[in-house]
C-alpha positions in Angstrom: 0.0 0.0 0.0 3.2 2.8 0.7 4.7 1.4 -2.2 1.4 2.0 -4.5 1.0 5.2 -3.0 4.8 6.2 -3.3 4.6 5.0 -7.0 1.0 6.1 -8.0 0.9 9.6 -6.0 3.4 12.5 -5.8 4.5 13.7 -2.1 1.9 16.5 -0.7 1.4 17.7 2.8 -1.6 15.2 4.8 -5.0 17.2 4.7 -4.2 18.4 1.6 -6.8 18.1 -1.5 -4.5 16.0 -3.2 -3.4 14.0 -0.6 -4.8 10.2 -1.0 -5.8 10.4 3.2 -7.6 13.2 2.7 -10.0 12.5 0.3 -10.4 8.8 1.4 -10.8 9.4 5.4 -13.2 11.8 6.9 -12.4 10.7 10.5 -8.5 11.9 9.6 -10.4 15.1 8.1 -11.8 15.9 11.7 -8.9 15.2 13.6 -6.6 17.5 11.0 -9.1 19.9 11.4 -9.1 20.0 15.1 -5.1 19.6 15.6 -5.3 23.3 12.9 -7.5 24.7 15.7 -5.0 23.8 18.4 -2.3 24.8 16.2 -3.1 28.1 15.9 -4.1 28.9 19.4 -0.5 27.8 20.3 0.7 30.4 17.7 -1.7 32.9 19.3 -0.8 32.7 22.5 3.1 32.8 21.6 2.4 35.6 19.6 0.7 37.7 22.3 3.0 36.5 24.7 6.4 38.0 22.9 4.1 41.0 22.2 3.9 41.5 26.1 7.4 40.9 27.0 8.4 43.5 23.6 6.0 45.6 25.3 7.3 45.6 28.3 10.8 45.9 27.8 9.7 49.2 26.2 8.1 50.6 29.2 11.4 49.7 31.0 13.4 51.9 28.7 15.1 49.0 27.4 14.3 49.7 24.0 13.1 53.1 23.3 10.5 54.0 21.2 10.9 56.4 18.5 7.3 58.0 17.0 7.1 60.3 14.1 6.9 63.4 15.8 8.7 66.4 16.3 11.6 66.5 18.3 11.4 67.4 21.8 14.0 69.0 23.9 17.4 67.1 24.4 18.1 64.4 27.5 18.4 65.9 30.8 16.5 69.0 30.1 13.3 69.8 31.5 10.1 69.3 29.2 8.4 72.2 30.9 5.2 70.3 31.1 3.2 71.2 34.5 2.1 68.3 36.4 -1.4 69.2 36.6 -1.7 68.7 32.8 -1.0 65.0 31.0 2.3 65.2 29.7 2.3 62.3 28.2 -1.1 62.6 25.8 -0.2 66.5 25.4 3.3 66.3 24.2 2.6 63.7 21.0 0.2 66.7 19.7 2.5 69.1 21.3 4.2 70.2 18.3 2.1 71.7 15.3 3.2 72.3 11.6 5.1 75.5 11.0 3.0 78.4 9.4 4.2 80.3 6.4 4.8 83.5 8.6 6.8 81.3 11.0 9.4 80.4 7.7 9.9 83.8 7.1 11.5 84.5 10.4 13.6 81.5 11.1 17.2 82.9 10.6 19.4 81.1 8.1 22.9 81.3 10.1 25.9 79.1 10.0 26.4 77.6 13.5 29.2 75.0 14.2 26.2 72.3 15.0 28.5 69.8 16.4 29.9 72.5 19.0 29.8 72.0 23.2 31.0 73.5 25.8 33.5 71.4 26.1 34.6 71.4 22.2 34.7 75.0 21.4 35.4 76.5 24.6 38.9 76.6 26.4 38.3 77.0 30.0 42.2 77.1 30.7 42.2 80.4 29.5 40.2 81.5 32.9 42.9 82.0 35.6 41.7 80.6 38.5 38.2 79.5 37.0 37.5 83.6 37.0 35.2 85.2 34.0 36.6 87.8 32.4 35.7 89.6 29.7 36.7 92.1 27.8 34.5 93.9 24.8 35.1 94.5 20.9 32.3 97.4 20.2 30.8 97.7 17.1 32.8 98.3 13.9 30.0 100.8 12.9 27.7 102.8 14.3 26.2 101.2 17.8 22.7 101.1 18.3 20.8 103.0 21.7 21.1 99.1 22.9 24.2 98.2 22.4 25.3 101.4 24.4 23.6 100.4 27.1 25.3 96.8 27.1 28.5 98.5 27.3 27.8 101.0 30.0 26.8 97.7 32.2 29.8 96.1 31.6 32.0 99.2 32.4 33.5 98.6 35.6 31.8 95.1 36.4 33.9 92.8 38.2 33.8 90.3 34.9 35.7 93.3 32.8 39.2 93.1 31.4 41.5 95.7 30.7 43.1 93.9 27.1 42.1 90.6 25.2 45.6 89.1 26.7 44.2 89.4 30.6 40.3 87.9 29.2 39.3 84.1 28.8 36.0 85.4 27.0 35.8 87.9 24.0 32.2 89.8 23.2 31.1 90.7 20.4 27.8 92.9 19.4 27.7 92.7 16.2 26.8 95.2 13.4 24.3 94.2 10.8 22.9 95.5 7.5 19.2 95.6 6.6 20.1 92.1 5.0 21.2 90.6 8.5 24.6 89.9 7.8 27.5 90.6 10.0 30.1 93.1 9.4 33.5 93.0 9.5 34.5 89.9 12.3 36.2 91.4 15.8 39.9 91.2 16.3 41.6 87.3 17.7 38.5 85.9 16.1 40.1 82.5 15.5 37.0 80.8 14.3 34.9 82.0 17.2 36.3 79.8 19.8 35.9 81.7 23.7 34.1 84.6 21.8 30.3 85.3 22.7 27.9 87.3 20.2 25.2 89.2 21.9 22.0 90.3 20.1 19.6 91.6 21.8 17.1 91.6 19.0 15.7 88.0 17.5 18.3 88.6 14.1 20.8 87.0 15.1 24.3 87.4 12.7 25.4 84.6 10.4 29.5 83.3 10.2 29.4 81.9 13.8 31.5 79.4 13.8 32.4 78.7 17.1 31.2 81.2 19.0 28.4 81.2 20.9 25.1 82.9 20.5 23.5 85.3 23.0 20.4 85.6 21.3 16.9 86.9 21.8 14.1 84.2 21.8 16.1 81.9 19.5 14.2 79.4 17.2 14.2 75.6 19.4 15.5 74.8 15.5 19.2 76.3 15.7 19.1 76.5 19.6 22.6 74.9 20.8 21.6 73.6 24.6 24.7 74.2 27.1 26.5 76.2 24.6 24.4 79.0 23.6 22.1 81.2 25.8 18.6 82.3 24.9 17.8 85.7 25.8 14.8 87.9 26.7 13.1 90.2 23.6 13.6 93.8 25.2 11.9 96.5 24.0 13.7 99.8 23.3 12.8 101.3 26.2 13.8 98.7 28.8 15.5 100.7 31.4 19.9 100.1 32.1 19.6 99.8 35.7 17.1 98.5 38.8 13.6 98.8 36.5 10.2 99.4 37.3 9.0 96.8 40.3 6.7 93.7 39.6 2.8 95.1 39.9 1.5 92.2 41.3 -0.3 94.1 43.8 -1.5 96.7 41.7 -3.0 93.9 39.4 -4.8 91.7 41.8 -7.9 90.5 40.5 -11.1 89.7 43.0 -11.5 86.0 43.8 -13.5 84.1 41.6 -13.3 87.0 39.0 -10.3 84.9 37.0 -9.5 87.2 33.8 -7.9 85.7 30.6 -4.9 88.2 28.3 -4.8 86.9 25.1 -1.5 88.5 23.3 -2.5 90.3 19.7 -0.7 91.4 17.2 1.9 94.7 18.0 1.8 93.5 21.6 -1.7 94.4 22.1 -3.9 92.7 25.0 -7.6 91.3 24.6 -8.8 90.6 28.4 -12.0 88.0 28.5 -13.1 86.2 31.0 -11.8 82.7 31.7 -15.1 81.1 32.4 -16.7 82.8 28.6 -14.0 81.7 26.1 -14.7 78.3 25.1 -11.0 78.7 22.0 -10.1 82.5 22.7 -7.2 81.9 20.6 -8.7 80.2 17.2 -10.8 82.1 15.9 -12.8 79.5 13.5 -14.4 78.2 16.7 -17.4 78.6 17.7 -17.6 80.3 21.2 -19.5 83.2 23.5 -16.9 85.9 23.3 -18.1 87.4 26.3 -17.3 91.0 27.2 -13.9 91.7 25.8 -11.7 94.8 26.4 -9.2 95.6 24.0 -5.1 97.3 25.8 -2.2 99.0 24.2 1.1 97.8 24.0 2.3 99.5 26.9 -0.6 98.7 29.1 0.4 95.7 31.2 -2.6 93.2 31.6 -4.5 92.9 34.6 -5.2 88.7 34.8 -4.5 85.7 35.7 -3.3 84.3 33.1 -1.8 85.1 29.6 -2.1 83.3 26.4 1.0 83.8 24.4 1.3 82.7 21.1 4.2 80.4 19.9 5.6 82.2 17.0 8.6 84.3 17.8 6.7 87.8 17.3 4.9 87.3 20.3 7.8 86.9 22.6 7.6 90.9 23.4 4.6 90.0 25.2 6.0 87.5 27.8 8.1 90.0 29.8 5.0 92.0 30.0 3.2 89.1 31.5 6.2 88.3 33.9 6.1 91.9 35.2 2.2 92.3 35.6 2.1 89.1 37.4 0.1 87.4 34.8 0.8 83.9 34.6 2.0 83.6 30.8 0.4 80.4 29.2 2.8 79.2 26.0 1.2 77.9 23.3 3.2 75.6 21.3 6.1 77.8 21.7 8.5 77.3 18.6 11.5 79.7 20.4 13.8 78.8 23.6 12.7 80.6 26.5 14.9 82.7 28.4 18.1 81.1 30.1 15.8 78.2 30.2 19.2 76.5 31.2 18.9 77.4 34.9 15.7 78.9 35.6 12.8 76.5 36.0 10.0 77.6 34.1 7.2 75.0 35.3 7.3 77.1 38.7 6.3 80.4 36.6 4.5 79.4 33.3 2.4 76.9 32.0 3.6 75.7 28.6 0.1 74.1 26.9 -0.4 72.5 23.1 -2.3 75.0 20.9 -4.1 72.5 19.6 -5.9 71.1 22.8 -7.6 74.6 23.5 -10.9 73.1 25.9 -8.2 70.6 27.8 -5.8 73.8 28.2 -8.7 76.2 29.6 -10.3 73.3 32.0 -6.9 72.7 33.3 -6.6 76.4 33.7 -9.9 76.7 35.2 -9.2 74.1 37.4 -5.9 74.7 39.2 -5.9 75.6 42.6 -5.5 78.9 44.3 -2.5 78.2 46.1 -1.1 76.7 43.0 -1.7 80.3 41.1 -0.4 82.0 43.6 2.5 80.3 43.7 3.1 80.8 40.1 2.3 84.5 40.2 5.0 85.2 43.3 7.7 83.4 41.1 6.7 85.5 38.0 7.8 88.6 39.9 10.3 87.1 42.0 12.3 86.2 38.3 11.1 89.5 36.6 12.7 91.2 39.6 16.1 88.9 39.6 16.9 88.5 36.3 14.6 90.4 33.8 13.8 94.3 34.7 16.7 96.1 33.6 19.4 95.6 30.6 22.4 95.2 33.5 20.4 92.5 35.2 20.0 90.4 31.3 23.7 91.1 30.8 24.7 89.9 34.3 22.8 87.1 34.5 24.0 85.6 31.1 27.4 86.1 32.0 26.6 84.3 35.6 25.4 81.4 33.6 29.0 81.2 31.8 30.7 81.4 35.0 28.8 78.5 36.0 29.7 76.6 33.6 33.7 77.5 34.2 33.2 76.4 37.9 31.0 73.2 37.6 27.1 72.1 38.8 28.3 73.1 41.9 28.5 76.7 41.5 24.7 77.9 41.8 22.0 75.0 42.6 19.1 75.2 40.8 17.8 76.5 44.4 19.9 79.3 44.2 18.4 80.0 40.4 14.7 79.7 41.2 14.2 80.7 44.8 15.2 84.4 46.4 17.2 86.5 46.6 18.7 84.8 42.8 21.8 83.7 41.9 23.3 87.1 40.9 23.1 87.5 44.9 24.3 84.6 45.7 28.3 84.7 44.8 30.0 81.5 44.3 33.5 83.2 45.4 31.6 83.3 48.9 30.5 79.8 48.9 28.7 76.9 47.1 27.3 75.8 50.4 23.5 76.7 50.2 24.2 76.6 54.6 26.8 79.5 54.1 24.5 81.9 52.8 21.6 83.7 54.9 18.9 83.2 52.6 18.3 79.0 53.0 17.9 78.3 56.7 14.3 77.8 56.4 14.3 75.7 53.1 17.1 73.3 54.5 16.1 73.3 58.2 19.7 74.8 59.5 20.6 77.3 61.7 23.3 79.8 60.8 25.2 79.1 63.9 24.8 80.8 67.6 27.8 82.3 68.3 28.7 86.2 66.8 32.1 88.3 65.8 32.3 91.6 67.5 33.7 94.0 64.6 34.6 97.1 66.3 35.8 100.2 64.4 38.2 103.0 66.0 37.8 106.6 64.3 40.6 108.6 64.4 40.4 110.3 68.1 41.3 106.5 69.3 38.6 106.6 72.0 38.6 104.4 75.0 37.1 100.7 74.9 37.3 99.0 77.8 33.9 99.2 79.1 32.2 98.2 75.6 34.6 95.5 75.3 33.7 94.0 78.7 29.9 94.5 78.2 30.0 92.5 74.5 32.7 89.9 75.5 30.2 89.4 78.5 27.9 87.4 76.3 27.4 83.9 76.4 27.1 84.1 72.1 30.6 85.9 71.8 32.9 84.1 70.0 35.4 87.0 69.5 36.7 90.6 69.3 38.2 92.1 66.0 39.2 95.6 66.6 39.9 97.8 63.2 42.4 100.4 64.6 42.1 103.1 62.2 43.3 105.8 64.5 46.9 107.4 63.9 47.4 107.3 67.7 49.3 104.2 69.0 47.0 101.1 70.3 47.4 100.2 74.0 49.1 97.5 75.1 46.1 97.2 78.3 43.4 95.5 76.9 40.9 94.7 79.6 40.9 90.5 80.4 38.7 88.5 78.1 37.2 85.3 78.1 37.0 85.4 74.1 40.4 85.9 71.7 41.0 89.8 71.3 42.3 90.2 67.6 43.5 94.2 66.8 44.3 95.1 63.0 46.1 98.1 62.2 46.5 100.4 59.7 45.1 103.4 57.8 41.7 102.5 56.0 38.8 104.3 54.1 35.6 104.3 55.9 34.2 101.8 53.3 36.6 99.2 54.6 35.0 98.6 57.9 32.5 96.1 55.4 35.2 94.2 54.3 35.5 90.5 54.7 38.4 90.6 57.0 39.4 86.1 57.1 39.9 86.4 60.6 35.9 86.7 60.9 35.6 83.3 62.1 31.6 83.3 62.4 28.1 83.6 60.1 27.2 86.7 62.9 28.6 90.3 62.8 27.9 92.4 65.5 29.1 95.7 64.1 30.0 98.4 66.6 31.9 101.9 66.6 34.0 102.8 69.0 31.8 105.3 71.0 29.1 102.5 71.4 27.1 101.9 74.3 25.4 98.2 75.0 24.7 96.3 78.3 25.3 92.5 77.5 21.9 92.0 78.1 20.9 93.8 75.0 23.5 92.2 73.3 21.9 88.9 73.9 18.8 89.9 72.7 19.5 91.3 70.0 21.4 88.2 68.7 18.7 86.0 69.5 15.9 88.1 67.4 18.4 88.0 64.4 19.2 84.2 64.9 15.6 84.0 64.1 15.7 86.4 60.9 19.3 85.1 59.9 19.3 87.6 56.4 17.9 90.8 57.9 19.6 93.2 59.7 18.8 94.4 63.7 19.5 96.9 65.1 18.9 99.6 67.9 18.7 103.4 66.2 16.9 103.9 63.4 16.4 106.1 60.4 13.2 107.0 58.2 13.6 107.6 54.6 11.0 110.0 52.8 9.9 111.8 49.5 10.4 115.4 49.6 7.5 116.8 47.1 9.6 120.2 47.7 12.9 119.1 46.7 11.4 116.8 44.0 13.8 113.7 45.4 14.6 111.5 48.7 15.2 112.8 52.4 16.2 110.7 55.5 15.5 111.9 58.7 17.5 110.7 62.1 14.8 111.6 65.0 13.0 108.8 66.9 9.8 107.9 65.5 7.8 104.8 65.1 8.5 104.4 61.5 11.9 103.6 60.1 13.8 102.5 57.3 17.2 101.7 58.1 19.1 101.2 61.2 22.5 102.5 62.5 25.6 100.2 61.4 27.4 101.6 64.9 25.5 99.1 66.5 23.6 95.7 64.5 23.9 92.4 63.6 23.6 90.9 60.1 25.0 88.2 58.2 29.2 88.1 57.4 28.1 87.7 53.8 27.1 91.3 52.7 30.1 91.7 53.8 31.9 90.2 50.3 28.7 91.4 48.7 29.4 95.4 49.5 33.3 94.5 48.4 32.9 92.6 45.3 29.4 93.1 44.0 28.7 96.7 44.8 29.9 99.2 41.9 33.1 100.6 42.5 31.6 104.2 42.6 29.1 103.8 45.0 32.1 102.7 47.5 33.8 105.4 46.6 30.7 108.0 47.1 30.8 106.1 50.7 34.2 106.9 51.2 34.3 110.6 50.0 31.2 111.5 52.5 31.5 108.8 56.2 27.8 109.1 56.6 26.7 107.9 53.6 28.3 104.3 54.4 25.9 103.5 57.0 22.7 104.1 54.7 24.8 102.3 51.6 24.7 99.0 53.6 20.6 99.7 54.4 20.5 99.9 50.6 22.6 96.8 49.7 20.6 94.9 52.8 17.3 95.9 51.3 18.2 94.9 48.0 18.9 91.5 48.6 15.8 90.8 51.1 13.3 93.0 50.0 12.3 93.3 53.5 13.1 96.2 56.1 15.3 96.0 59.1 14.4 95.1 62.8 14.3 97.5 65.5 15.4 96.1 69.5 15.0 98.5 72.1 17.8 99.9 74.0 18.1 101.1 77.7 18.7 104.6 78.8 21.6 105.6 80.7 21.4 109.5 80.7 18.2 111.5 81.2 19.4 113.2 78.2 20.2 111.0 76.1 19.9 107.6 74.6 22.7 105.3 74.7 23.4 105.7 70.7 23.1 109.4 70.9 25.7 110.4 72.8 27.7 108.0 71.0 26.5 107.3 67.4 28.4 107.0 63.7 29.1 110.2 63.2 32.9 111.3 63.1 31.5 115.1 62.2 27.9 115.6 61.0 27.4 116.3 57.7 25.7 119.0 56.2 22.3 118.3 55.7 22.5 118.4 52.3 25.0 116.3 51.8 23.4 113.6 52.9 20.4 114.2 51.1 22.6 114.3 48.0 24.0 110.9 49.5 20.6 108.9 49.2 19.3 110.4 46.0 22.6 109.4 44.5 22.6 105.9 46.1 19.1 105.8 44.7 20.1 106.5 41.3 23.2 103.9 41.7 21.0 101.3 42.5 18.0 102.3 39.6 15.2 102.7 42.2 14.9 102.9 45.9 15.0 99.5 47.4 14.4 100.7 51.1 10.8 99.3 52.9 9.6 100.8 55.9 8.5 99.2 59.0 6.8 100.3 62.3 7.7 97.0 63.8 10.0 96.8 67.1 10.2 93.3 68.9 10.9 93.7 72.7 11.3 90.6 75.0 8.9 88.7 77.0 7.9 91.0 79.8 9.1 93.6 78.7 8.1 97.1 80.7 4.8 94.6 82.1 4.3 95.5 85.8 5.8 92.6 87.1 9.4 92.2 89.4 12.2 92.3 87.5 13.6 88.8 88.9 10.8 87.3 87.0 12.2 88.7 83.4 15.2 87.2 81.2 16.9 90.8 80.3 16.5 92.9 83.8 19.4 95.5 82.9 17.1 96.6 79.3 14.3 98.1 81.9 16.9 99.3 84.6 17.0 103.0 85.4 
């Protein structure tokens, strides 16, 4: 039978039609049929099982999946996405096609695409990991802006006297109306440790090398780590401090939440959130509600700010940032500003243009404390970084002096939380613990023992009974004496439990604020010569700053005022309940402003301090107030003469001034600075007890009350 059916039949598969068992065996039918079935659920259940274990190997990152979309921003940068919105289904729609308009404005430039920081930048140049810089200006004629970028950098500490003593050369280019650059600065070797700097969003073409400064630079040609995106400023944008963040001037009623939607020319449409249904497409169908229609230069009063994402509608976020208006990125197709350290998901809300009812629930949604937060960070940054052209110009050359020193220079805590990193100097420190400004965030304490700094005029008075008093202190760590007098010092220094430390030698007033090393703690109580403390008072006082570790507390006071008469600022030195400032003879602060008033402060504000003595005093109120934003603390004092207080018979003043020379001192300082940073303050804290009706045995500090 197999040798008929080998001869007679050719070879085909069983079950086939032409197989000889198929056609003459049903029962072998049914059973072929039924070992298919079972066949092919085995296949079916491989097949779904390698489809898992593919799948999950994916969700492990093992291998990564690549979709067809645009690209997103390189590894280890931040996508900007908030949480409250889903990332995930948001950012595969994220990215829409580019319009025509959009074409027209991407810059053609040759960039050396392949260049990083650590390719086409020679950090070896930098002596001791120290930015300098030093300026090529414009081969033709320089713009209003570009005059103003070289007035900032005129006696910053980043500026070089010759290319030979600079590791960084800047350029500000010189364009025609096509956009191309002019003739290429001096030592250009191919760009390499140069830095161009536009302020405008034309940037120059022939890089090479260099790297790009650039206002709101396209995502396209953006070079992350090597080149720094910039903020559009407008024309007007002031050189120094800036106009303050109106937050409180634009606080809208609760539940009234008001929507800016950015137009063209900068102009602002205000709707309300709760009427727009797509307030920015306007082919859907929607109750436009009552609409009011702003000019360019009036900042919008809402909540929240839709900005377009092509790049002419990047003039529109600063105003947003300075109004307090949270801005609300649609699709954004430029880099946002130093996006490389500042944390934008804590200020903005970067949304898909596409998704318009998901972007407006989620914005109708979030919670109070959540837009609050947002709206304090917009005006903490616009204060820190963006209000004036010096601020731009500092902070993108802070950013490059990060990158000389390392991550470790500024934490991304020192970026995004007060007082900003342009306070914070890494030549201090680049321990968060060492600065005044983090205590509360980390949970430390700046340390509970203080350095008595005291300074000795020119008369050499006597200071034995203020040394005793301070060195009687159970928080006294030690006693620098600056001996500025021409007389001899003694050799009878009254007996100490605490090390006794005298430095000679002739110094300007302005050098009692410098950062002497052999101030071994965070605390400075600063005293002059003529001072006149009880130890109890001392105590005290340390332990209401140990408490407010970056303000400054003191006992006298000052007020500062407007004087509609004179048209500018006045100070006045009587006792009242309102004040300003407080007396430098006798406080405590931090040891930090101490390197901040000797390297950060321009040199001819130290020099104004020097040429008038009274003027120092209210130049370290202003460098305070700067930094905190807050106003000094008041301690009372006791009184030791019926006719005086203890700091008016003693006080700062070598000779008093004319008065108007020190009302020419703080409208100068004033116009130093760019605005007046001083806040007043009716607040004094006094210890438990204190003048209550009760025996003195009872209270902590008896000799404050004593007679």
């Amino acid at each position: 039978m197999v040798e008929a059916l080998d001869q007679k039949a050719p070879l085909s598969c069983p079950g086939s039609p032409s197989s000889p068992l198929a056609t003459e065996n049903p029962h072998f039918l049914l059973a072929l049929a039924v070992g298919g079935h079972m066949l092919w659920r085995r296949k079916s259940f491989w097949l779904a099982a390698l489809s898992a274990f593919w799948l999950l190997l994916i969700l492990l990152g093992v291998f990564p999946l690549r979709l067809a979309v645009s690209p997103g921003p390189p590894p280890g940068r931040s996508q900007g996405w908030p949480r409250w919105l889903d990332a995930a289904f948001l950012q595969s729609f994220s990215q829409s096609e580019t319009k025509p308009e959009d074409v027209a404005q991407l810059p053609q430039v040759s960039r050396g695409s392949s260049c990083t920081w650590g390719a086409c930048f020679d950090t070896s140049k930098c002596k001791g990991k120290v930015l300098k810089i030093f300026v090529h200006s414009p081969a033709g004629p320089s713009t209003e802006t570009q005059r103003r970028v070289l007035d900032s950098l005129e006696g910053s500490r980043y500026s070089a006297r010759s290319p030979a003593d600079a590791c960084l050369l800047l350029s500000l280019p010189s364009q025609d109306h096509r956009g191309a650059c002019g003739s290429l600065p001096p030592n250009w070797n191919g760009g390499r440790n140069h830095l161009v700097l536009s302020l405008s969003p034309a940037p120059c073409t022939r890089l090479g090398q260099a790297m790009v400064a650039e206002a709101s630079p396209s995502s396209d040609i953006f070079r992350p780590g090597f080149d720094i995106a910039l903020p559009y400023l407008p024309d007007a944008h002031p050189l120094q401090g800036g106009a303050p963040g109106r937050l409180q001037q634009h606080s809208p009623q609760p539940g009234a939440t008001l929507l800016a939607v950015a137009e063209e020319r900068g102009r602002w449409r205000i709707t309300s959130i709760h009427a727009s249904a797509c307030p920015w497409d306007r082919h859907c169908e929607q109750d436009p509600g009552p609409r009011q229609i702003y000019p360019e230069e009036t900042l919008p009063n809402a909540t929240f700010c839709l900005i377009p994402g092509h790049r002419s509608a990047t003039s529109c976020f600063l105003q947003a940032l300075q109004a307090g208006c949270i801005p609300v990125l649609l699709s954004p197709r430029w880099e946002l500003p130093f996006s490389e350290v500042i944390d934008w998901t804590k200020a903005a809300v970067i949304a898909d243009e596409r998704l318009p009812l998901q972007v407006l629930a989620a914005l109708r949604e979030m919670l109070p404390s959540r837009v609050l937060a947002l709206r304090q960070q917009t005006q903490f940054l616009w204060t820190a970084y963006f209000s004036s052209v010096e601020k731009v110009i500092q902070t993108t050359l802070e950013i490059i002096q990060d990158r000389i020193w390392g991550a470790s220079a500024h934490p991304s805590l020192m970026w995004n939380s007060p007082p900003g990193a342009l306070l914070a100097l890494p030549t201090f420190s680049t321990s968060l613990q060492d600065f005044p400004f983090y205590h509360l965030q980390l949970g430390s304490s700046p340390g509970r023992r203080f350095s008595a700094v005291i300074w000795v005029g020119t008369s050499g008075e006597p200071l034995r009974k203020l040394i005793q008093e301070v060195a009687g202190s159970r928080h006294c760590a030690q006693i620098l004496i600056l001996w500025n007098s021409e007389k001899s010092p003694t050799d009878r220094w009254p007996e100490t439990a605490v090390p006794l430390t005298v430095i000679e030698g002739h110094r300007k007033v302005s050098d009692r604020f410098f950062p002497y090393s052999n101030i071994s703690t965070n605390v400075i109580l600063s005293l002059d010569a003529q001072s006149i403390l009880s130890t109890s008072e001392v105590d005290f006082a340390f332990e209401v700053w140990h408490s407010f570790p970056e303000r400054m507390v003191g006992f006298l006071t000052r007020n500062h005022f407007w004087d509609e008469a004179q048209g500018g600022w006045g100070y006045s030195t009587e006792i009242a309940n309102e004040f300003s400032m407080v007396q430098t003879t006798a406080a405590f602060y931090h040891r930090y402003y101490h390197t901040l008033f000797t390297h950060s402060l321009p040199k001819t504000l130290r020099t104004l301090a020097d040429e008038t003595p009274t003027c120092v005093d209210i130049l370290m109120n202003f460098l305070v107030a700067t930094v905190t934003k807050l106003p000094p603390i008041k301690v009372p004092y006791g009184r030791r003469h019926p006719e005086a207080t203890p700091m008016d018979s003693a006080g700062p003043r070598p000779m008093p001034e004319p008065q108007s020379l020190d009302q020419d001192c703080i409208n100068r300082l004033a116009a130093g600075f760019g605005h007046m940073p001083l806040v007043s303050s009716r607040v004094r804290l006094d210890p438990v007890l204190f003048k209550d009706p009760v025996s003195v045995q009872r209270k902590k500090y008896r000799s404050l009350e004593k007679p």
